[in-house]
mmCIF file of the N, C-alpha and C atoms, coordinates in Angstrom:
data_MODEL
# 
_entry.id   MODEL 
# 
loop_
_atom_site.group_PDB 
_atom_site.id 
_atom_site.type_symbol 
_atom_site.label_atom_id 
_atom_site.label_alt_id 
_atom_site.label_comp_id 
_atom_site.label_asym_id 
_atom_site.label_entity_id 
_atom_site.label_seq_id 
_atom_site.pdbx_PDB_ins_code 
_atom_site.Cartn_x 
_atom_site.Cartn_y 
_atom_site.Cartn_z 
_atom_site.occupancy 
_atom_site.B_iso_or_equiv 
_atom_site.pdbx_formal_charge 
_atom_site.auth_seq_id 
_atom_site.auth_comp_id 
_atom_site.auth_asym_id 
_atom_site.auth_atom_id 
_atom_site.pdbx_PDB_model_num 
ATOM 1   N N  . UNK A 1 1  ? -0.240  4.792  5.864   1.00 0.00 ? 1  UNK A N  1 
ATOM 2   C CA . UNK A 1 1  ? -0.875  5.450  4.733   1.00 0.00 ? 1  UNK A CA 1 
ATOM 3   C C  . UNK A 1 1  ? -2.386  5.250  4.835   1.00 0.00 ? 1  UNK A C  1 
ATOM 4   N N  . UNK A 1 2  ? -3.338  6.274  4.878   1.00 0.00 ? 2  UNK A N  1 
ATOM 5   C CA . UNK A 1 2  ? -4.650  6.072  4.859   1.00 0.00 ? 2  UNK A CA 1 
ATOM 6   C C  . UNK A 1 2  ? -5.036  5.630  3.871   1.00 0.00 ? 2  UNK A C  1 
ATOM 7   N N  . UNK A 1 3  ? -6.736  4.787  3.681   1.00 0.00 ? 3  UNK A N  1 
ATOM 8   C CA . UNK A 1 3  ? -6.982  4.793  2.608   1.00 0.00 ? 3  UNK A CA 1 
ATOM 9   C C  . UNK A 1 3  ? -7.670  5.784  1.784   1.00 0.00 ? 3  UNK A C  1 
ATOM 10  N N  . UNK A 1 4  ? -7.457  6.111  0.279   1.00 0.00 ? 4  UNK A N  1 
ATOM 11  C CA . UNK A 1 4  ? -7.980  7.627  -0.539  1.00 0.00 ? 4  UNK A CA 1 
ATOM 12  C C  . UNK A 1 4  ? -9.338  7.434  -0.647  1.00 0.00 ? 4  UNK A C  1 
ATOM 13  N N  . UNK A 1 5  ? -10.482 8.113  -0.273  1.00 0.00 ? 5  UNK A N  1 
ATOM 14  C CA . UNK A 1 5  ? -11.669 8.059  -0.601  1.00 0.00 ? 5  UNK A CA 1 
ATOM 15  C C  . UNK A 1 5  ? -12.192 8.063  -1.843  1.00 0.00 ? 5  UNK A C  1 
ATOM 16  N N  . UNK A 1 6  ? -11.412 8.687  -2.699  1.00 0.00 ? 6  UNK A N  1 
ATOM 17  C CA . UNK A 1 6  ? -11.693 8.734  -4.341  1.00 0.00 ? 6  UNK A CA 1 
ATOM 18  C C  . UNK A 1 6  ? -11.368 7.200  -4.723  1.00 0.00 ? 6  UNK A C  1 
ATOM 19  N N  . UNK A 1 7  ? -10.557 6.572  -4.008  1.00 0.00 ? 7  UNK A N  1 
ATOM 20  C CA . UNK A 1 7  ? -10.139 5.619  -4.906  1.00 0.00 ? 7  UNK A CA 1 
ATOM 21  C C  . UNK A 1 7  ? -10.935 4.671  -5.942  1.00 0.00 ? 7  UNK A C  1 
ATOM 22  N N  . UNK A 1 8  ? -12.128 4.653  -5.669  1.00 0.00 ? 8  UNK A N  1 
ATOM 23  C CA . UNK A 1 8  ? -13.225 3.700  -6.104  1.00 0.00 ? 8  UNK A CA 1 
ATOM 24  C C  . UNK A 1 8  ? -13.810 4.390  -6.932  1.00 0.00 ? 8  UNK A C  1 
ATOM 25  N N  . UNK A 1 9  ? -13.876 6.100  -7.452  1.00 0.00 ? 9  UNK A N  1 
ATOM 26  C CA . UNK A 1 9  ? -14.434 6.983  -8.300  1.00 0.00 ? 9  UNK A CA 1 
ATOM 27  C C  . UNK A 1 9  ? -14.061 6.855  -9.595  1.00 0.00 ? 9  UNK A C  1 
ATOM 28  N N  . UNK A 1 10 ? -12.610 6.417  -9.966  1.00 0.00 ? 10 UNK A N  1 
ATOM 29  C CA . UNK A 1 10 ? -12.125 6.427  -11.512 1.00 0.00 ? 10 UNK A CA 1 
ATOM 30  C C  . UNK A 1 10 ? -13.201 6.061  -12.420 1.00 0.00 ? 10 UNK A C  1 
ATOM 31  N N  . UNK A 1 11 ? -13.279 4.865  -12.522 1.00 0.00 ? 11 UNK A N  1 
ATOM 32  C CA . UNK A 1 11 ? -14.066 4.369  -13.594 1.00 0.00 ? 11 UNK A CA 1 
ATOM 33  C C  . UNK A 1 11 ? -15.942 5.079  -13.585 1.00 0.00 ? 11 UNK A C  1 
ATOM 34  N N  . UNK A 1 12 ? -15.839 4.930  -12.452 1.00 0.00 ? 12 UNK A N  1 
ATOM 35  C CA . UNK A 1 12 ? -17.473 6.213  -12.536 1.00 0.00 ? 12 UNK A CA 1 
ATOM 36  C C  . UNK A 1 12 ? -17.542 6.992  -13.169 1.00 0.00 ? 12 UNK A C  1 
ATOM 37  N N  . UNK A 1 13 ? -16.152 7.796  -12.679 1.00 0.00 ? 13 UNK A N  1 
ATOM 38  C CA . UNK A 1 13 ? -15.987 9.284  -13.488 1.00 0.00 ? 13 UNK A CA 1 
ATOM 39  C C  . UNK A 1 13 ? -16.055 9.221  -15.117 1.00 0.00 ? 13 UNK A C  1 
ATOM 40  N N  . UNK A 1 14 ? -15.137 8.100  -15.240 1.00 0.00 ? 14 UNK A N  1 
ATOM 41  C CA . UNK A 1 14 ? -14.928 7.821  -16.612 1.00 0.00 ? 14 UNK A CA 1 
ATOM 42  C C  . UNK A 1 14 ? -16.282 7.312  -17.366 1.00 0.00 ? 14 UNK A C  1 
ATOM 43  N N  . UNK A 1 15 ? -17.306 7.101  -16.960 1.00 0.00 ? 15 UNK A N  1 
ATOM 44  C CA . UNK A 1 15 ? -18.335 6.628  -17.395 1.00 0.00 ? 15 UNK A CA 1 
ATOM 45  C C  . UNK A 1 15 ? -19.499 7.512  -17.193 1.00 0.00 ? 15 UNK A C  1 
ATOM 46  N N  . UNK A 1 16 ? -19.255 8.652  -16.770 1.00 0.00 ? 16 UNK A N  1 
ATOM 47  C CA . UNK A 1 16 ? -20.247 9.599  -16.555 1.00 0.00 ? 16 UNK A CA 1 
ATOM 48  C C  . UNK A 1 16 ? -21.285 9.229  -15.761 1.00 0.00 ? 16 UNK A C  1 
ATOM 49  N N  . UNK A 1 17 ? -20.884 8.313  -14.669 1.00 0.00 ? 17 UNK A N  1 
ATOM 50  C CA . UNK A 1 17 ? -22.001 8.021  -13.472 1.00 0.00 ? 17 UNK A CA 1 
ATOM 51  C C  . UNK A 1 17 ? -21.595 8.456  -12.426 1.00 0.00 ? 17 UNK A C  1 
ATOM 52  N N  . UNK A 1 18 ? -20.808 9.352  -11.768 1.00 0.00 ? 18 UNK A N  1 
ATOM 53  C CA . UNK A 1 18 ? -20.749 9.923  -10.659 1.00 0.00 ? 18 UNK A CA 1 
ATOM 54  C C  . UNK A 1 18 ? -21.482 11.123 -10.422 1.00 0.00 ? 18 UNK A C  1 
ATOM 55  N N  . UNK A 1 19 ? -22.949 11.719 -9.232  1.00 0.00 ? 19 UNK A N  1 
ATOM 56  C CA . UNK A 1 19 ? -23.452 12.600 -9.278  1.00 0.00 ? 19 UNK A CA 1 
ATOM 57  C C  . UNK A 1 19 ? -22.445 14.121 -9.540  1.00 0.00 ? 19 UNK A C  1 
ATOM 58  N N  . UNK A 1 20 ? -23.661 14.835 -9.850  1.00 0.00 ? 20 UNK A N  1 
ATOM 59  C CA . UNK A 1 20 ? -23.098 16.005 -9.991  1.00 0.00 ? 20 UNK A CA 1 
ATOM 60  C C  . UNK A 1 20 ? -21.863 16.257 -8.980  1.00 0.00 ? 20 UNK A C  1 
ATOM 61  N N  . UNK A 1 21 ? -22.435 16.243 -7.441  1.00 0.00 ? 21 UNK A N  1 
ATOM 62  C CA . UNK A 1 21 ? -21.632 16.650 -6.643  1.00 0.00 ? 21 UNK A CA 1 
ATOM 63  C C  . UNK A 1 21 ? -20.340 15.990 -6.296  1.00 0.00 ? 21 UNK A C  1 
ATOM 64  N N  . UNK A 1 22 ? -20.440 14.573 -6.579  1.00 0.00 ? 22 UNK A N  1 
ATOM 65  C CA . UNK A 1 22 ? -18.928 13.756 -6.207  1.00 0.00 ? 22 UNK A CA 1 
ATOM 66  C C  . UNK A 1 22 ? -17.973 13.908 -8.179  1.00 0.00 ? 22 UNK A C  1 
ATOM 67  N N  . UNK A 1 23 ? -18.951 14.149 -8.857  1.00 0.00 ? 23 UNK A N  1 
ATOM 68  C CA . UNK A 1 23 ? -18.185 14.693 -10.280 1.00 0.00 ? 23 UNK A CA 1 
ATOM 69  C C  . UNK A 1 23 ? -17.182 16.112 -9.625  1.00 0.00 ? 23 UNK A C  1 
ATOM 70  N N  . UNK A 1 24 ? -17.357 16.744 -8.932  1.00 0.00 ? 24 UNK A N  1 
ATOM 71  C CA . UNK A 1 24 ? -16.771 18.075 -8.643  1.00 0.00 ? 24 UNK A CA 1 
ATOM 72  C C  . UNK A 1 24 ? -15.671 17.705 -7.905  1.00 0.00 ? 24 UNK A C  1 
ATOM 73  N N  . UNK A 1 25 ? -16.080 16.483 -6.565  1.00 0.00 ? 25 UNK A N  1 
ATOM 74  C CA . UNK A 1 25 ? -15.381 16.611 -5.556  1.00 0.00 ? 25 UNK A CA 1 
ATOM 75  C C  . UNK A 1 25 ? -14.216 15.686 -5.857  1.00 0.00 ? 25 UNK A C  1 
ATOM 76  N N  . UNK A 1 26 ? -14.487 14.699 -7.152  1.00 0.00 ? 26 UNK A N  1 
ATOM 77  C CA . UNK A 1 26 ? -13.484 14.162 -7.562  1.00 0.00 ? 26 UNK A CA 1 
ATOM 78  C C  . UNK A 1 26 ? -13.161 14.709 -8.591  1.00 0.00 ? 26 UNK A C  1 
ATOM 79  N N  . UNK A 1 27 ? -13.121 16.012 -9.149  1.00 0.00 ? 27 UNK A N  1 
ATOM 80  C CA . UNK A 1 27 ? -12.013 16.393 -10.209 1.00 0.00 ? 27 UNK A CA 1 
ATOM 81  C C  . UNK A 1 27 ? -11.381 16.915 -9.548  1.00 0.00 ? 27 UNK A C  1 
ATOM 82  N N  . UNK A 1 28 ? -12.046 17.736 -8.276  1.00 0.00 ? 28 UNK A N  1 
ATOM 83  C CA . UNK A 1 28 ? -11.060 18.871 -7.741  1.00 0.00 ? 28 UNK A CA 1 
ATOM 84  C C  . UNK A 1 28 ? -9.689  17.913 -6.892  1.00 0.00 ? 28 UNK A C  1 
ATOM 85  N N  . UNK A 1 29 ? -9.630  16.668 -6.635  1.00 0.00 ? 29 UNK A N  1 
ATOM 86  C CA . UNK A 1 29 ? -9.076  15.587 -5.797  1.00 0.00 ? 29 UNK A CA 1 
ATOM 87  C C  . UNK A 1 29 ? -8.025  15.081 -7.121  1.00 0.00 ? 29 UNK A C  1 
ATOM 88  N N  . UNK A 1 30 ? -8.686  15.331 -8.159  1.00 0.00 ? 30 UNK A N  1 
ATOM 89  C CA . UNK A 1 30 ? -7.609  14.974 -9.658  1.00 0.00 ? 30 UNK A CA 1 
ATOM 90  C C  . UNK A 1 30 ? -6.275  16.038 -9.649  1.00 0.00 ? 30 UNK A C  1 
ATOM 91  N N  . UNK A 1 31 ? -6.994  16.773 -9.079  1.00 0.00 ? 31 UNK A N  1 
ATOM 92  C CA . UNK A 1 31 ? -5.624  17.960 -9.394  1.00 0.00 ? 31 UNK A CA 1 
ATOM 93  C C  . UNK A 1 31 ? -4.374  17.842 -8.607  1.00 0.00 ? 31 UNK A C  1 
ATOM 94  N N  . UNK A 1 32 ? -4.546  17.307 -7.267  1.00 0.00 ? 32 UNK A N  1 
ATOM 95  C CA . UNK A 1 32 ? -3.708  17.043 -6.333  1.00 0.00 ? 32 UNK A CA 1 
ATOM 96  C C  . UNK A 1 32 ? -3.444  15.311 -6.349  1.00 0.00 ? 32 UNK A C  1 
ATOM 97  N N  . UNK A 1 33 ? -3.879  14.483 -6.956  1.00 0.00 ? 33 UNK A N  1 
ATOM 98  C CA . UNK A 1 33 ? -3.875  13.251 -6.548  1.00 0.00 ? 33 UNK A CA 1 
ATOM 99  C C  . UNK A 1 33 ? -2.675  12.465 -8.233  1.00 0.00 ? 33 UNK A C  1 
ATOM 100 N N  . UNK A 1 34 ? -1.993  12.455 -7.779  1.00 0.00 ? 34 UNK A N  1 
ATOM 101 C CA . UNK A 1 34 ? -1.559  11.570 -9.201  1.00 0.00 ? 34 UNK A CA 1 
ATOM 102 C C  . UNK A 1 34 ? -1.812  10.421 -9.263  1.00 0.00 ? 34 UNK A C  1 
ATOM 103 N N  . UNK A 1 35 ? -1.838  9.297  -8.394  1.00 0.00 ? 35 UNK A N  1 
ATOM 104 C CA . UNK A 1 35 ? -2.898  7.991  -8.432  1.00 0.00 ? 35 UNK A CA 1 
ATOM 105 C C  . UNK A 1 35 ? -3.591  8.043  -8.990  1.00 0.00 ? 35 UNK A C  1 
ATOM 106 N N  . UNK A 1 36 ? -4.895  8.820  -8.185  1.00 0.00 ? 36 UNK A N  1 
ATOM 107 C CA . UNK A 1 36 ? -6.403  8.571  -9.408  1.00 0.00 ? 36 UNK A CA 1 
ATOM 108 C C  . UNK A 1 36 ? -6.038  9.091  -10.997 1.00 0.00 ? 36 UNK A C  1 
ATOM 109 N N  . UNK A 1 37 ? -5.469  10.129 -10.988 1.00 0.00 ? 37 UNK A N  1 
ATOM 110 C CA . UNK A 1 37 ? -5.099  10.975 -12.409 1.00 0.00 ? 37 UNK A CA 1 
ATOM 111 C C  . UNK A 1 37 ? -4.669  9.762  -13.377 1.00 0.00 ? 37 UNK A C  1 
ATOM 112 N N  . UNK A 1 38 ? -3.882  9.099  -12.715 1.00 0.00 ? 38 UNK A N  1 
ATOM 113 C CA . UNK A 1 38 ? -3.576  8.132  -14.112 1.00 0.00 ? 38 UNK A CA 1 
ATOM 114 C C  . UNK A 1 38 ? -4.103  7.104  -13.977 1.00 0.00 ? 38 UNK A C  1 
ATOM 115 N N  . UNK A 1 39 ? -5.123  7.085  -13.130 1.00 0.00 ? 39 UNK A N  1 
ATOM 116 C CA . UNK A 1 39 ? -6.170  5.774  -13.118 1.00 0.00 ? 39 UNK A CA 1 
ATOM 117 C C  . UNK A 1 39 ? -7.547  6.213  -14.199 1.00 0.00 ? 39 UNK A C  1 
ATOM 118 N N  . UNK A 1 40 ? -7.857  6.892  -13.977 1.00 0.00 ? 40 UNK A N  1 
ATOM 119 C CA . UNK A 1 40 ? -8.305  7.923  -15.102 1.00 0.00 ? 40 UNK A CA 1 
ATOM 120 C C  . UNK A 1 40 ? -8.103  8.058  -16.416 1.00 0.00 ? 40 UNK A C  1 
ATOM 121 N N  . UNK A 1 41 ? -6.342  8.195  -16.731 1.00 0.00 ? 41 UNK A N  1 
ATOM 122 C CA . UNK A 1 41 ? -5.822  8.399  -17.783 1.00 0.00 ? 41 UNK A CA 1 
ATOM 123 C C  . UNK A 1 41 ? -6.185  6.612  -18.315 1.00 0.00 ? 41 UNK A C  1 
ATOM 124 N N  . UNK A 1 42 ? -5.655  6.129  -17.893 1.00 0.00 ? 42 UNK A N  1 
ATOM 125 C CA . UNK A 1 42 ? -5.824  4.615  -18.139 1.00 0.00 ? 42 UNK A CA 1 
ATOM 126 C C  . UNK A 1 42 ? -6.797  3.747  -18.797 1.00 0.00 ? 42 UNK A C  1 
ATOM 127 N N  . UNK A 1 43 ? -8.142  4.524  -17.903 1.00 0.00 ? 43 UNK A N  1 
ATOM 128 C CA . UNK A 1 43 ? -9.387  3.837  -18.136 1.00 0.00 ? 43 UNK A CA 1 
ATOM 129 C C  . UNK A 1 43 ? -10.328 5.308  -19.264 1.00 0.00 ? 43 UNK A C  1 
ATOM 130 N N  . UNK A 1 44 ? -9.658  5.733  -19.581 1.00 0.00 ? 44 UNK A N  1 
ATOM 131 C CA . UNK A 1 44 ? -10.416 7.104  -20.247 1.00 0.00 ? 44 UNK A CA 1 
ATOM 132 C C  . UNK A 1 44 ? -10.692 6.955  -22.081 1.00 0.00 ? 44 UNK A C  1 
ATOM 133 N N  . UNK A 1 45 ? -10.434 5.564  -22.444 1.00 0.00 ? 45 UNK A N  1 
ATOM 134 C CA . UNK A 1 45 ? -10.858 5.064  -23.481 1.00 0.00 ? 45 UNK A CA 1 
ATOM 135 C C  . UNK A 1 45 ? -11.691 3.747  -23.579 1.00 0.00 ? 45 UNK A C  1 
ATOM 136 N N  . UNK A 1 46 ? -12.013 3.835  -22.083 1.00 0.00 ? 46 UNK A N  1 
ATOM 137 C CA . UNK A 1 46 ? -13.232 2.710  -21.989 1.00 0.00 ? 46 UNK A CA 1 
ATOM 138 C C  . UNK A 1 46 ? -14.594 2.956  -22.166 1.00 0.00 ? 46 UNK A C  1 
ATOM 139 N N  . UNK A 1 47 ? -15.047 3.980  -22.344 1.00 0.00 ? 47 UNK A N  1 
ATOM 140 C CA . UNK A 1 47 ? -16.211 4.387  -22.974 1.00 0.00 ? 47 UNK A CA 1 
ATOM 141 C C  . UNK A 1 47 ? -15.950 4.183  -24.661 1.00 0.00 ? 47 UNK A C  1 
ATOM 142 N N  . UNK A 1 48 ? -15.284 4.644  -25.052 1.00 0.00 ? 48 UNK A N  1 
ATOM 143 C CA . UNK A 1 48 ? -15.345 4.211  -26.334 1.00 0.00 ? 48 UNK A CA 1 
ATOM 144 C C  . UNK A 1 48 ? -15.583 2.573  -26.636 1.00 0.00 ? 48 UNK A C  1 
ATOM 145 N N  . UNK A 1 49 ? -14.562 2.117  -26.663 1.00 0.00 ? 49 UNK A N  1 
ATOM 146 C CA . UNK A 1 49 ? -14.399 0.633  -26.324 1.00 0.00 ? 49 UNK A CA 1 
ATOM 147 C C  . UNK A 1 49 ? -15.599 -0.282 -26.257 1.00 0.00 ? 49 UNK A C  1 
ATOM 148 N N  . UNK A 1 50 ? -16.661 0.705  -24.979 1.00 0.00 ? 50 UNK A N  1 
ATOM 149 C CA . UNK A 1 50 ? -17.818 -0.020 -24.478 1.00 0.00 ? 50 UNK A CA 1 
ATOM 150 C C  . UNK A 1 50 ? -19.200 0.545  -25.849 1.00 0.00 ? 50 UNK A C  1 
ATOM 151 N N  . UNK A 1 51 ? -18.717 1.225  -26.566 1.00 0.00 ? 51 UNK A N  1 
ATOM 152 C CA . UNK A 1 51 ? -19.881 1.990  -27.642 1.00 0.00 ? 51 UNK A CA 1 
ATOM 153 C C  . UNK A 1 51 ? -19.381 1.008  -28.630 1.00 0.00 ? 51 UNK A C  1 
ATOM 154 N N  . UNK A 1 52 ? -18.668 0.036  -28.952 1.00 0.00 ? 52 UNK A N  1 
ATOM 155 C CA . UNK A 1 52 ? -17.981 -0.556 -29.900 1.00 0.00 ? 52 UNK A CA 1 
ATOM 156 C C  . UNK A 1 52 ? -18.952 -2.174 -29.683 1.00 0.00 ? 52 UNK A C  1 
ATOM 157 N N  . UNK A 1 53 ? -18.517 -2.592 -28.762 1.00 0.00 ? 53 UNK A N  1 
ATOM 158 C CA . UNK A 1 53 ? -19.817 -3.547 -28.167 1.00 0.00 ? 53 UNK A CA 1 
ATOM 159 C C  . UNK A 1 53 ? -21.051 -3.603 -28.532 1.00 0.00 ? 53 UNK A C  1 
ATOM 160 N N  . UNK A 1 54 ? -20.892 -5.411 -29.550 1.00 0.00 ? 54 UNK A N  1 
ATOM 161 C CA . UNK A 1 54 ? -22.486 -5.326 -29.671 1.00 0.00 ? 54 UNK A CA 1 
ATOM 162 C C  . UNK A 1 54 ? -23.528 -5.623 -28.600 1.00 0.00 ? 54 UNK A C  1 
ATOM 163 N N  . UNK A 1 55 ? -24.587 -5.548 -28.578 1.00 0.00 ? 55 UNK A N  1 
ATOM 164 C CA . UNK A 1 55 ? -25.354 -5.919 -27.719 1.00 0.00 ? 55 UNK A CA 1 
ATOM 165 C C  . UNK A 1 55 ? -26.478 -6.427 -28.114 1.00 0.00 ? 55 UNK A C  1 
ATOM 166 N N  . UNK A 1 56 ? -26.932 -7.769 -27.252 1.00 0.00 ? 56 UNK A N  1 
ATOM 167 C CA . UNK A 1 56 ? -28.008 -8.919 -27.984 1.00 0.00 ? 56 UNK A CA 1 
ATOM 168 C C  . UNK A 1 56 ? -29.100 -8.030 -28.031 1.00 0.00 ? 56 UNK A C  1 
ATOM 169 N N  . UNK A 1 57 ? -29.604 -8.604 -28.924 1.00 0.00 ? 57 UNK A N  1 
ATOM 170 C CA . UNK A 1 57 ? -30.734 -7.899 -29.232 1.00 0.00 ? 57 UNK A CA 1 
ATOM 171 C C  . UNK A 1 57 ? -32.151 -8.230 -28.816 1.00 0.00 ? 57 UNK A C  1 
# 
């Protein structure tokens, strides 16, 4: 089994730090990939979570 090049993208994605261009190249990799998809699904309320967090001031 090779290793998936996306694999390390989830939480990026989910955090809105992946460039424009790997934002594309990993949704279009979401559609075919059920791994990342529910790695995704998983971590896709961690932005919230992280807006909930205080932070020192």
């Amino acid at each position: 089994m090779s290793e998936d090049p996306f694999a390390t993208f989830d939480a990026a994605y989910v955090l809105g730090a992946l460039s424009p261009e790997d934002r594309q190249r990993f949704e279009e990799h979401l559609r075919t990939c059920d791994r990342c998809a529910a790695s995704v699904r998983e971590l896709a309320g961690l932005p919230g979570l992280l807006a909930r967090v205080d932070t020192p001031a």
